[in-house]
C-alpha positions in Angstrom: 12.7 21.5 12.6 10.4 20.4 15.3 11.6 17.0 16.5 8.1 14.7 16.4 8.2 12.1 19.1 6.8 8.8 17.7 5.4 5.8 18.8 4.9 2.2 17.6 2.0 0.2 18.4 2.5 -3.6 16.8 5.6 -5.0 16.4 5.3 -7.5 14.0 7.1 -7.7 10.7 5.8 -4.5 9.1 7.2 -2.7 12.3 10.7 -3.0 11.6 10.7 -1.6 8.6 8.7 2.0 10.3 11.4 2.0 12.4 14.3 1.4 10.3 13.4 4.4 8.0 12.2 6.5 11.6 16.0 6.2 12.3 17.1 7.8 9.0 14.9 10.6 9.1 16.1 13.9 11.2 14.0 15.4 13.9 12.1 12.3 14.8 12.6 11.0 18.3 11.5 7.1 18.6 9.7 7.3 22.2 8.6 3.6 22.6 7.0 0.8 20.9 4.2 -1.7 22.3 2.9 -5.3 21.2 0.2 -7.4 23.2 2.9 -9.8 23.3 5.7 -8.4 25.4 8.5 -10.6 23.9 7.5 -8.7 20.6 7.6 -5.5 22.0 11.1 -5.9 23.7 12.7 -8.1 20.4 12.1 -5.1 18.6 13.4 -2.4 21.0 16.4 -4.1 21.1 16.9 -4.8 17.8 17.1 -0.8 16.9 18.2 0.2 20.2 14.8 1.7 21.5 14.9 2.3 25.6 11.2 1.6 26.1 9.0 -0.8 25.6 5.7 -2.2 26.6 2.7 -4.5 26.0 0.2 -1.5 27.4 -1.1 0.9 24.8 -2.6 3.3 27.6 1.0 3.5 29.7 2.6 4.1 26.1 -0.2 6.9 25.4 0.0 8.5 29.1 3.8 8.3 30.0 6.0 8.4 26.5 3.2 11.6 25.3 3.7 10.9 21.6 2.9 13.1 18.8 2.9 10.3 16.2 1.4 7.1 16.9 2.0 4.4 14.1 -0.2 1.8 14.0 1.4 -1.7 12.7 -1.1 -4.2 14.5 -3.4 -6.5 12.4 -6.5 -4.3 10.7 -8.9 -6.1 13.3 -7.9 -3.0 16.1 -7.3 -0.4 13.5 -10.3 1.6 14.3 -10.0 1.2 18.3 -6.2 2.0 18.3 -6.3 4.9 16.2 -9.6 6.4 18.0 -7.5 5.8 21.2 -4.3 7.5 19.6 -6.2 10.1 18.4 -7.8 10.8 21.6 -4.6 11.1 23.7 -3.5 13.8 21.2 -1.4 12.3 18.6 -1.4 12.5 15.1 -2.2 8.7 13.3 -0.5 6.8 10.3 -2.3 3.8 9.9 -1.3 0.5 8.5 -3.4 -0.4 5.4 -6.1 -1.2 5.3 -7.1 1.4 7.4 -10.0 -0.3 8.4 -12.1 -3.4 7.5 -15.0 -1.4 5.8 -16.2 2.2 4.9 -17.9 2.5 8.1 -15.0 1.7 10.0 -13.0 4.3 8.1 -15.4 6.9 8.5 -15.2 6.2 12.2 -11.1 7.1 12.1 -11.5 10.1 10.0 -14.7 11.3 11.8 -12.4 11.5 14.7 -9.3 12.8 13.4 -11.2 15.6 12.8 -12.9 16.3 15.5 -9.5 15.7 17.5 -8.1 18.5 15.2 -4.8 15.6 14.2 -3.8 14.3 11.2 -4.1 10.7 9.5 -2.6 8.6 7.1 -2.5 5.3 5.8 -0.1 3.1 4.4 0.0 3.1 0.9 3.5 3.3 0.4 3.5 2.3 -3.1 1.7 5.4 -3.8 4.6 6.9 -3.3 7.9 4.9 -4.5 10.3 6.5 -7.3 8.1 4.4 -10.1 4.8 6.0 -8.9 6.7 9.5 -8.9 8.1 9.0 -12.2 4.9 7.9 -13.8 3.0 11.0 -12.0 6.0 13.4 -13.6 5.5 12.1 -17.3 1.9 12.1 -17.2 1.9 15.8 -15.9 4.6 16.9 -18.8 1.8 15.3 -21.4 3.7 12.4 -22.5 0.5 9.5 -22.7 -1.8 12.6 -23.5 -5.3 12.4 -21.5 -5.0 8.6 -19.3 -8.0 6.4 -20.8 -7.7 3.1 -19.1 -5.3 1.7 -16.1 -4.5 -1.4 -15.7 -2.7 -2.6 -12.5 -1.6 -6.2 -11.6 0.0 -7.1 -7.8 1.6 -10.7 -8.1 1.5 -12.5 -4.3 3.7 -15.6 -3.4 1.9 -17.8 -1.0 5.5 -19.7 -0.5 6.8 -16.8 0.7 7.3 -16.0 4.4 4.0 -14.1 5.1 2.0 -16.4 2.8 3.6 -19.8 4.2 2.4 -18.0 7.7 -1.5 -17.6 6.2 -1.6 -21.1 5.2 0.0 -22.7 7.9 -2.3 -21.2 10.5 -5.9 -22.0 10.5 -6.4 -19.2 13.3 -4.2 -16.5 11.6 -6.1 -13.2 11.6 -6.1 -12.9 7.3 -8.5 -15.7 7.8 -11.0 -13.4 9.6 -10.9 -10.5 7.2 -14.1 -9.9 4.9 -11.9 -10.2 1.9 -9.2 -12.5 3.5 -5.9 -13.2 1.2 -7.0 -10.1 -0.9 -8.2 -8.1 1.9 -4.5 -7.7 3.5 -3.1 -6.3 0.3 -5.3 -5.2 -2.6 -5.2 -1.6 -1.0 -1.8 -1.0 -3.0 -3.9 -2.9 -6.7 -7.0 -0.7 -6.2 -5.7 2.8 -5.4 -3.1 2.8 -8.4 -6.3 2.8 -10.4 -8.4 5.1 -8.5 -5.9 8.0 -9.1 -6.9 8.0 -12.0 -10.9 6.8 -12.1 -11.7 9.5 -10.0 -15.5 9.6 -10.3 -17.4 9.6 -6.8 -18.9 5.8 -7.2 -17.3 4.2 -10.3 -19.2 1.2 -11.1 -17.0 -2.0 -9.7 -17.4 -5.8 -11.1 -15.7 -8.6 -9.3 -15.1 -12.0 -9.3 -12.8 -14.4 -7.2 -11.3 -18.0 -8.0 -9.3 -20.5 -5.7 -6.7 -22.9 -8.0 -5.2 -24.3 -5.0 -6.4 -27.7 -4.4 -8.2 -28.8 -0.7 -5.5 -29.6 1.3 -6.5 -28.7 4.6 -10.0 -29.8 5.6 -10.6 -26.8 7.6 -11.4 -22.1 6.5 -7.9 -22.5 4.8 -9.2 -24.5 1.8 -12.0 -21.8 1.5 -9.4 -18.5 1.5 -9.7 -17.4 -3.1 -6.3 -16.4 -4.6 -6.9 -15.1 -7.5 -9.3 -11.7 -7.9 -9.9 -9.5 -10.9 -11.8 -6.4 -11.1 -13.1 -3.7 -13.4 -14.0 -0.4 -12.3 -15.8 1.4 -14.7 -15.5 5.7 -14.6 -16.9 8.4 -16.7 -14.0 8.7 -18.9 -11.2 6.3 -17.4 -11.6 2.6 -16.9 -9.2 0.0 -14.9 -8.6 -3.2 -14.9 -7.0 -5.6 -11.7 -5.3 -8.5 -11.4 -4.5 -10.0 -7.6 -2.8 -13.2 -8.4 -0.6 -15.9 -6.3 0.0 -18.6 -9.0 1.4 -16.3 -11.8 5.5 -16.2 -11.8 7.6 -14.4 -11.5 5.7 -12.4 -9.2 5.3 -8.8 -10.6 4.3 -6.1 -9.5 3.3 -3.1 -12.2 1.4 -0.7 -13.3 0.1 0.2 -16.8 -1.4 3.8 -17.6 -3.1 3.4 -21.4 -3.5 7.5 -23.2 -4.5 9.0 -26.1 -1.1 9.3 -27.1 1.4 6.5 -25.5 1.3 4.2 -22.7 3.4 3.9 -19.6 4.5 1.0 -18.0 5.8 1.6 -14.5 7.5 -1.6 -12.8 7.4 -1.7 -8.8 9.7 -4.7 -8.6 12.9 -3.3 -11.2 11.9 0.1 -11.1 11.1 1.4 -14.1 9.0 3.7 -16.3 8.8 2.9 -19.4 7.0 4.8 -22.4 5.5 3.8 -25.5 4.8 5.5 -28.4 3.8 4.9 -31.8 6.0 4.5 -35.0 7.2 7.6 -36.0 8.7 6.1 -39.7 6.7 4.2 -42.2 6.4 0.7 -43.1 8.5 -2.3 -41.8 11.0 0.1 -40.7 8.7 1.6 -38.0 7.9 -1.8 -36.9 11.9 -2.6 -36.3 13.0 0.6 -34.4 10.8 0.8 -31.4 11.9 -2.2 -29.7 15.6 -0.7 -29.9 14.1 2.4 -28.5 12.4 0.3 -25.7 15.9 -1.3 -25.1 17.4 1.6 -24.7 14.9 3.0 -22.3 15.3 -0.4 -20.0 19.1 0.2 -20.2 19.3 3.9 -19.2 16.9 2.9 -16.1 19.3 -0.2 -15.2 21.6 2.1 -15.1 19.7 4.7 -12.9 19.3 2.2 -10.8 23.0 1.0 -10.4 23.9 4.8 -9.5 21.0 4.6 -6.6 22.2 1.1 -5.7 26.0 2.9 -5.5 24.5 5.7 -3.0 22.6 3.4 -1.0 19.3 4.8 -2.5 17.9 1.9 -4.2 15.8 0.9 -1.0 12.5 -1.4 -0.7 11.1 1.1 1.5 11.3 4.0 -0.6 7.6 4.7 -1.0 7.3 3.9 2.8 9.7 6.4 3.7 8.8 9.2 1.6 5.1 8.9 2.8 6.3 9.1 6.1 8.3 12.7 5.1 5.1 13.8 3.3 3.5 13.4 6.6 5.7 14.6 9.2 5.9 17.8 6.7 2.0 18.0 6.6 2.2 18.4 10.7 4.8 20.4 10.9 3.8 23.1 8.4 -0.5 22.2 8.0 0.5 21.4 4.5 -1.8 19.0 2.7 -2.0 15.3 3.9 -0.3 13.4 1.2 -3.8 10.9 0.9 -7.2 12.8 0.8 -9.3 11.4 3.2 -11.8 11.6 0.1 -9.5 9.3 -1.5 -8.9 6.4 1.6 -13.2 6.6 1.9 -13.9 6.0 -1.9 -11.1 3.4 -1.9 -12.8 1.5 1.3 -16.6 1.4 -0.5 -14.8 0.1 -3.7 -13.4 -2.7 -1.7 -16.7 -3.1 0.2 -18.6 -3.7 -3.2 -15.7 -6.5 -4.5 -16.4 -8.2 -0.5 -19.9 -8.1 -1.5 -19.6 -9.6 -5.1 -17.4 -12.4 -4.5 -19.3 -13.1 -1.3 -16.8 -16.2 -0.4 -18.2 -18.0 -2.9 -15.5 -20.6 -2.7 -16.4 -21.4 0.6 -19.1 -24.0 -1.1 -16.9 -26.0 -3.1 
């Protein structure tokens, strides 16, 4: 295995987790991580034991010659960062969103191609043991053909990263087109465009704020609450952002022409449903102990992983970064079509464009 020497550039909170599931991986050689802020920079080298550090993303590029380069900064210097990566040679993975609009995007893949390295971008959902589970059911026929998606991403503004949004009038999620939403509906939207895979579904939008002025100042104008339809040929979806709905959840529903699956992000699980199989009130009784039984066997699933230290938050994360490393190594597929990050940037330019900040007047 060829060992990949990688690089880090942003080392904010999102960092430490890239790093942490680096370490775990064989052949992967952690070469030196950079932040504008050098106290960042050197915090997090010496939290993982990392020898260099720096707040200069040319003496990283030039002197530590990585092959990876992963991009953690806020989405503002996406597109320059990863042009820059891309020109010193190294393949990119890209926090999401990859960048703030189509065009921007465009820019990053036009170049990754034209450099001849690969890209990726962070959707590690995409890939956590629900998301594979789900995909393994569906292909074995158990919903049938999908006909509707419905995916909901819960968001606590009391937690860390939201106290640190609404505490700071000058916090970059406050320049974003789509703010709040902006920073995280990348992992609401592309559950359902796996599955409405038409070119340029037809997308409908609207945003609410229920918090109540409390600030005088852009952070009384940031919506929390989104919902969106996008409308394909033969599959719909439905989204739900939310940050006053608890407990926050996290799930995913796929609706087919024969059961529905309902695949849980926060307790891992996939469950399926099915219609009676017996007649009368007795069909109506049964299922739920079948459902029981399905949320048991999975609790327990999950106490075996917990046991073997493989019931990790970072799952997705880290098996997007093997799918990765695999497609340099070997030219095997990238595990996100760059077909798939463009049509999820112009869905999200059409909700920006519909909701339009309206809040920002009242």
């Amino acid at each position: 295995m060829k060992t990949l020497r990688v690089a880090v550039v942003g080392c904010g909170k999102i960092a430490d987790a890239h790093v942490g599931e680096l370490q775990k991986m064989p052949g992967v050689d952690i070469v030196g991580v950079c932040d504008l802020e050098a106290i960042m920079a050197e915090q997090l080298a010496r939290r993982f034991g990392l020898s260099h550090f720096t707040d200069d993303v040319e003496q990283l590029l030039a002197t530590r010659s990585p092959d990876v380069v992963h991009i953690t900064t806020p989405p503002q210097s996406h597109v320059a960062l990863a042009t820059r990566a891309l020109d010193a040679g190294a393949h990119v993975y890209v926090e999401k969103p990859l960048a703030l609009d189509l065009a921007g995007v465009d820019a990053i893949i036009g170049r990754a191609r034209e450099a001849d390295r690969k890209l990726t971008v962070g959707h590690s959902f995409h890939f956590d043991p629900p998301a594979l589970e789900m995909r393994r059911l569906i292909a074995g026929g158990a919903i049938g053909d999908p006909v509707h998606v419905e995916s909901h991403f819960g968001y606590s503004l009391a937690g860390p990263f939201g106290a640190a949004i609404l505490g700071d009038p000058r916090h970059w999620v406050h320049g974003l087109p789509g703010r709040l939403f902006h920073n995280n509906v990348d992992h609401m939207l592309n559950k359902i465009l796996e599955f409405v895979t038409d070119p340029e579904p037809a997308v409908h939008a609207f945003a609410t704020r229920r918090r109540p002025h409390s600030f005088g100042d852009i952070r009384d104008r940031m919506q929390d609450e989104l919902r969106v339809t996008v409308l394909g040929k033969s599959v719909t979806g439905y989204a739900t952002f939310t940050s006053h709905v608890n407990p926050v959840s996290h799930f995913l529903r796929v609706y087919g022409s024969r059961g529905i699956l309902h695949a849980d992000y926060a307790i891992r699980t996939v469950v399926l449903e099915t219609g009676p199989t017996l007649p009368s009130q007795i069909g109506r009784i049964l299922p739920a102990f079948k459902r029981a039984g399905e949320y048991r066997r999975q609790g327990w699933r999950n106490v075996r992983s917990f046991a073997h230290s493989d019931f990790q938050f970072f799952a997705g994360m880290h098996h997007l970064i093997e799918r990765f490393y695999e497609s340099i190594r070997t030219d095997a597929p990238l595990p996100i079509a760059y077909d798939d990050m463009r049509r999820l940037a112009a869905v999200m330019d059409t909700i920006w464009a519909q909701i339009a900040y309206r809040g920002e007047e009242s």
